[in-house]
ZAKOL-655679 format. One record per residue: residue in one letter; x, y, z of N, C-alpha, C in turn. Coordinates in pm, whole numbers, plus 32768, in hexadecimal, padded with zeros to 4 digits. Atoms other than C-alpha are relative to their C-alpha. Layout:
AXYZXYZXYZ/...
// end
This chain:
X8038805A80640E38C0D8F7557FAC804B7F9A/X80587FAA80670D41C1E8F6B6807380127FBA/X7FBE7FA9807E0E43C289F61280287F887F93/X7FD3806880800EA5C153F52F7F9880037F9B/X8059805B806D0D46C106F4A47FA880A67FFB/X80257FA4802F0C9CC252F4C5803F8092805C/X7FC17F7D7FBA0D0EC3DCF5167FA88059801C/X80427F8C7FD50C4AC4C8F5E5805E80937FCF/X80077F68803D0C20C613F5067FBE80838028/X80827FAC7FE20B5EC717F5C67F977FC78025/X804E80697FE40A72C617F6307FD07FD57F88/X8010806280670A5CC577F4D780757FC6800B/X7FB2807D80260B05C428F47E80387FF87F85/X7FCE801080890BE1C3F9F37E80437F5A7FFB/X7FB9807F7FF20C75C291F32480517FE37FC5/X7F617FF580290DA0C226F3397FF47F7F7FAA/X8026809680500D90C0B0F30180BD7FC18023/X7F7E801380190EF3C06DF3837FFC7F5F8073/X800180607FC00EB1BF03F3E080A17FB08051/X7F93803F7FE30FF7BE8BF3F2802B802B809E/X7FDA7FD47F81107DBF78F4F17FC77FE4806E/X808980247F830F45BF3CF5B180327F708056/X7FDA80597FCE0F98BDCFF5DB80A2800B8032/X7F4D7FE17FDD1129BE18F6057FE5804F808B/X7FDE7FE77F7D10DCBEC6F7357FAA7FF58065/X8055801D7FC20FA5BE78F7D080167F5D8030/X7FF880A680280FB2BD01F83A7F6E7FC4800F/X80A38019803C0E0EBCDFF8587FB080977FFA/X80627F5980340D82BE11F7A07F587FBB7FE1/X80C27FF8800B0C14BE4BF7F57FBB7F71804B/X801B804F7FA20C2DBD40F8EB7FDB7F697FB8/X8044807C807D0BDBBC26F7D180107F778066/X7FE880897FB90C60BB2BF8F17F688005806D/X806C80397FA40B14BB81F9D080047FCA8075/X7FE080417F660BD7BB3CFAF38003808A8070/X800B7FD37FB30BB7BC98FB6A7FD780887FC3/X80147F8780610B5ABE07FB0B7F527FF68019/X809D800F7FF609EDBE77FAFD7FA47FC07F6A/X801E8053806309ECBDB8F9A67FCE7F958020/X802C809F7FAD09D0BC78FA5B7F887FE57FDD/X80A380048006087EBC82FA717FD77FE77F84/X803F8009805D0832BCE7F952800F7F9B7F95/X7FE2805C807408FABC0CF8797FC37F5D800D/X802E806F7FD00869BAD6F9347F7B7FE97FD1/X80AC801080430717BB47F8CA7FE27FF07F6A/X7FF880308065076BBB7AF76C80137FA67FDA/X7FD6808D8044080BBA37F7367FA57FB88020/X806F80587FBA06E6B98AF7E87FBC80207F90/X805F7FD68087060BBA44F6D080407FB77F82/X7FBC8027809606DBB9FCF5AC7FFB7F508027/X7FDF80817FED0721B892F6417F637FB47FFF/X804B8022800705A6B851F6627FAC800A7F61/X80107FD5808B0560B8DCF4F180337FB97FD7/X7FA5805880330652B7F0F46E7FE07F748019/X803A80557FD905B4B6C8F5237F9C7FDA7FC4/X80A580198080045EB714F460803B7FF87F90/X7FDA8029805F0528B71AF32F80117F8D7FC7/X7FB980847FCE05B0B5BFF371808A7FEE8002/X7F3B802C7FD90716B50CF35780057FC17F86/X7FDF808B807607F0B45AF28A801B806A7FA5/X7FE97FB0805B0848B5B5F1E580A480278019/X7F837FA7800D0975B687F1767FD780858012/X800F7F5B7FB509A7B7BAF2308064806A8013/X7F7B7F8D7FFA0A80B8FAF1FF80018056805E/X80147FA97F890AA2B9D1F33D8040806C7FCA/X7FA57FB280470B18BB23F27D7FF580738073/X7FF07FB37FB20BADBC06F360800E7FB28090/X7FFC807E7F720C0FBB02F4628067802A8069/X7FC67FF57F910CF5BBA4F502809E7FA58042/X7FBD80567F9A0DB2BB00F6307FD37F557FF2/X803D807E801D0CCEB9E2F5987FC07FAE807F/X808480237F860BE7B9B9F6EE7FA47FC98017/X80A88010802C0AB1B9C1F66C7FE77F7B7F78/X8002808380550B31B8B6F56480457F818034/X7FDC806C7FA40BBEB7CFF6677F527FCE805C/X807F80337FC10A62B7E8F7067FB57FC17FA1/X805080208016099DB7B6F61F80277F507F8A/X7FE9808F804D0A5CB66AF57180057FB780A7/X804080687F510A38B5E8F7127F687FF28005/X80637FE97FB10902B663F7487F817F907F2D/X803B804D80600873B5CFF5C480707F8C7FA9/X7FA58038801D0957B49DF57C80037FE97F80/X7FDE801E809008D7B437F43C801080777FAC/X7FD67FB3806A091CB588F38980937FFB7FF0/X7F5F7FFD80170A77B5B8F2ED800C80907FF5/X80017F837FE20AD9B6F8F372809680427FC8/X7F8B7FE380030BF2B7D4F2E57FEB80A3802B/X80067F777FF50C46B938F3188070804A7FA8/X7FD57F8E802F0CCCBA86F26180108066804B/X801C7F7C7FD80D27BBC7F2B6809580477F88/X7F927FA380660DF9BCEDF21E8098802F8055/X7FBE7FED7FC50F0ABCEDF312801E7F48800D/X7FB3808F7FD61017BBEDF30280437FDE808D/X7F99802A7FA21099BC27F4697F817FA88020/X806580387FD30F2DBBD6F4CD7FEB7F5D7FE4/X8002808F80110F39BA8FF3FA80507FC7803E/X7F8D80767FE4108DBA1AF4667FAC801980B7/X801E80237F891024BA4AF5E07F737F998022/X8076804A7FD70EC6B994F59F80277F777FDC/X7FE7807E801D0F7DB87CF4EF80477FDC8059/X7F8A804D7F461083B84DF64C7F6880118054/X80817FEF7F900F2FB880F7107FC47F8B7FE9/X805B8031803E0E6FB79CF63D801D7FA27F89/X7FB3801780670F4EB69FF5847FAF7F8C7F95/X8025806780310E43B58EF52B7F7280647FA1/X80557FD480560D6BB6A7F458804C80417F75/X7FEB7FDA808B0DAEB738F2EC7FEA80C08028/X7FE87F7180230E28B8C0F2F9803580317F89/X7FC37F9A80870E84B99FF1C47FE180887FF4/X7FF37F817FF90ECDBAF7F1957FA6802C7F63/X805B7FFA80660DB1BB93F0817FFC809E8044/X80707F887FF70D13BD09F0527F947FE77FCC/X80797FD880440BC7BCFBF0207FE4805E7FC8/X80207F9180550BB2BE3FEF81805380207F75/X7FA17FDC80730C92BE23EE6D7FC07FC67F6A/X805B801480680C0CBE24ED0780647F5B7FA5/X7FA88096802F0D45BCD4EC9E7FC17FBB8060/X801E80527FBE0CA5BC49EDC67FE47F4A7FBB/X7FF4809480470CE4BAB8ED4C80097F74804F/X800580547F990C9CB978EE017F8E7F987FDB/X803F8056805D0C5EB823ED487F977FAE807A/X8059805F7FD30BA1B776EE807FAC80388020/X80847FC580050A29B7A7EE8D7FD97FC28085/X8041801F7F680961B7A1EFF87F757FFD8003/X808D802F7FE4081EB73CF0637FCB809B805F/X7FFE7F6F7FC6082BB89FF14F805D8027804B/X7F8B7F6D7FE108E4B9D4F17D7FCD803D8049/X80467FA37F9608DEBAA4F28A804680887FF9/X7FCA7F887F8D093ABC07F2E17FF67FDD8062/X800E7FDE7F78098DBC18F4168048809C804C/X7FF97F9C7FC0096DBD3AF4BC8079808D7FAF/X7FAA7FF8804B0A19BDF5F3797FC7806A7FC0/X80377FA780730927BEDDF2FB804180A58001/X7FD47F7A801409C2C034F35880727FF67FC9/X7F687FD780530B18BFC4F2C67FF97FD97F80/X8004800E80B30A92BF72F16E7F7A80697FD0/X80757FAD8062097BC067F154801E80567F88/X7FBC7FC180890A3FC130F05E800B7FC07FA3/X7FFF805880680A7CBFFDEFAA7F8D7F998008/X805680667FEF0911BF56EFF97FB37FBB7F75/X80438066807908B0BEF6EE8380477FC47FC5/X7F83804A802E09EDBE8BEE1680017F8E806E/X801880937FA409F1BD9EEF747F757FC07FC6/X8079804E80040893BD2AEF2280297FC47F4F/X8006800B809D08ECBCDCEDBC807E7F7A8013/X7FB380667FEC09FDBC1EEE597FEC7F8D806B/X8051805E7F950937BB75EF377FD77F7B7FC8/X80698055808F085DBAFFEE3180767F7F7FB3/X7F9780568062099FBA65ED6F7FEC7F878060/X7FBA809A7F9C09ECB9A1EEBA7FAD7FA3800C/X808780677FB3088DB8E8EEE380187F957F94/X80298056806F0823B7B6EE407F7580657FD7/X80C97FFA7FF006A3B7BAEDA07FBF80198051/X803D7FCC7FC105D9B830EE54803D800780B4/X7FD8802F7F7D0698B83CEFA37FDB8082802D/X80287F767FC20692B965F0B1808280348013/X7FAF7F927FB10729BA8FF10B7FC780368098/X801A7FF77F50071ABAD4F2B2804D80818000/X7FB17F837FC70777BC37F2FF7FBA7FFE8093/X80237FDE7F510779BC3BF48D805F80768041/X7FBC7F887FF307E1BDB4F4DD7FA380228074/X80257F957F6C07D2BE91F62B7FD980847FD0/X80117FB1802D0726BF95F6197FFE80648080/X800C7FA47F800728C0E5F7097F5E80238020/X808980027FF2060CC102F7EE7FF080B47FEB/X7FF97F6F8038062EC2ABF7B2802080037F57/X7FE27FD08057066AC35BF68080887FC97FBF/X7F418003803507D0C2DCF5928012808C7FFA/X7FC27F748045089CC3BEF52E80597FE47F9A/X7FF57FEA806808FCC33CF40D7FC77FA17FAB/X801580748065089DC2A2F2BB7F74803D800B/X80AB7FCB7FE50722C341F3177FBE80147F49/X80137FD680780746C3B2F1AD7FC37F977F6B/X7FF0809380590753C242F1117FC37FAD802D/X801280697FA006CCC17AF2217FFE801E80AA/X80587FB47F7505C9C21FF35D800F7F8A8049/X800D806E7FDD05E0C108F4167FAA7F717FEC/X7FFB80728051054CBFB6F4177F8F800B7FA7/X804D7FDE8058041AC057F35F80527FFD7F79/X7F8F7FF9804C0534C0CBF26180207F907F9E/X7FFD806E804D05B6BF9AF2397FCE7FA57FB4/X8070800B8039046DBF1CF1F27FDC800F7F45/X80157FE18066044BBFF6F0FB80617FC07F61/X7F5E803A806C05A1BF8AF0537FDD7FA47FBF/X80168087802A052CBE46F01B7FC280157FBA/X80537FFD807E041ABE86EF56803780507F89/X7FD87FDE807C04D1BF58EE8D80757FA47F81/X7FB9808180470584BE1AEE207FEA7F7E7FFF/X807680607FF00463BD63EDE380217F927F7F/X7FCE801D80980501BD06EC86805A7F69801A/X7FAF806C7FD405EDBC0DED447FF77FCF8073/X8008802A7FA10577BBD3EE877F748009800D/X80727FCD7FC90428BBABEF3C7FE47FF38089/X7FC4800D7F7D03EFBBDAF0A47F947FA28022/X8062807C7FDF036ABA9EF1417FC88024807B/X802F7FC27F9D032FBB41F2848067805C8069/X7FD17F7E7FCC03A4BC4EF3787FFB800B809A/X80207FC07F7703B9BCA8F4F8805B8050806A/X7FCD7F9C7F8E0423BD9DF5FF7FD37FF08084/X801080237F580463BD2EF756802780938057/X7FCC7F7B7FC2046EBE71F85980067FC0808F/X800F802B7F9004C1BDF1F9B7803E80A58057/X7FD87F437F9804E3BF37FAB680817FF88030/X7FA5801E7FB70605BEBAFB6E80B57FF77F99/X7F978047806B06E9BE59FA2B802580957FBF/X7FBB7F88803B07BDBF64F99D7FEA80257F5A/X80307FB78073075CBF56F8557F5B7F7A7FD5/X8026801C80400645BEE8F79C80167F9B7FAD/X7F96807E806B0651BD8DF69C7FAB7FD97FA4/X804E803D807105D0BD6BF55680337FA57F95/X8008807A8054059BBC29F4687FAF801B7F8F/X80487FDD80760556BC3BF2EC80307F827FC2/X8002807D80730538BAF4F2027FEE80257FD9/X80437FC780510553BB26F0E780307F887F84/X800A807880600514B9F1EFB0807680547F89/X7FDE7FC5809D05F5BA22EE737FB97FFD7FB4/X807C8010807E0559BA49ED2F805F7FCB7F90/X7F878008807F05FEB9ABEC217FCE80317F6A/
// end
């Protein structure tokens, strides 16, 4: 599965980004089902985070799950919060067509967030990364720029990303971890502002899980 999305170089990372294949031969890459793997855990905790963040927000919104995947985490969270209207994205169409036979009563479509035509007439109340930031960090102001398009007025952006409890090994250059990311934000203070921030570390959980709101600016 490494070798699709990134390539050990000498112990640097290089990225591939070869989603497709990924889904074509994996049938749950990175464990996104949570039914087994030492992800489990963790992903249970994230979505509990993100799912309780979303609660203080309120309901009754439009919600883009970008990077959805197997569409999991957007089956949960239109169960787990009924009144939002939940759809999902990702950049891999096998991934959509299997989340739409998985998941036939939600809204899937195939999108890059990183692409500068990026085009898409319906506006959302909040967008999420999920768990997406090392495969657009190359393209992280162009995604955020297309982020921005997707919101209404003042709506949010939710980046909920894993982070390693050691050192990465890659992207360090663009984005240290969730300090990093931190930083990112403010440097795109012009269109976003961050409403608040946190980093959960549980000892037991394989990675690390950080949460960033962040308001549009119009």
């Amino acid at each position: 599965m490494t070798d699709y999305i990134f390539k050990d170089l000498q112990g640097t990372l290089e990225f591939v980004g070869d989603f497709e294949s990924l889904y074509k031969n994996d049938p749950d890459p990175w464990d996104q089902s949570a039914s087994h793997g030492e992800r489990a855990s963790y992903y249970l905790h994230s979505r509990e985070r993100l799912f309780n963040k979303l609660r203080f927000l309120g309901g009754g919104t439009t919600l883009l799950d970008i990077g959805c995947g197997l569409g999991y985490t957007s089956d949960l969270l239109a169960a787990t919060l009924p009144l939002f209207e939940v759809s999902g994205a990702d950049i891999s169409k096998t991934a959509i067509d299997k989340a739409t036979s998985l998941f036939p009563h939600l809204t899937f479509f195939c999108k890059d967030i990183t692409t500068s035509d990026f085009k898409i007439t319906q506006r959302y109340d909040i967008v999420i990364l999920n768990h997406l930031l090392w495969y657009i960090l190359k393209s992280l102001h162009q995604s955020s720029l297309n982020c921005h398009s997707l919101l209404k007025s003042g709506g949010k952006l939710i980046i909920s990303q894993a982070f390693f409890k050691n050192k990465q090994r890659y992207g360090t250059d663009m984005c240290d971890g969730f300090s990093g990311l931190l930083s990112y934000c403010l440097k795109i203070s012009d269109v976003f502002e961050i409403e608040n921030d946190s980093l959960s570390s549980v000892p037991n959980l394989v990675y690390d899980h950080g949460l960033v709101v962040l308001k549009r600016k119009d």
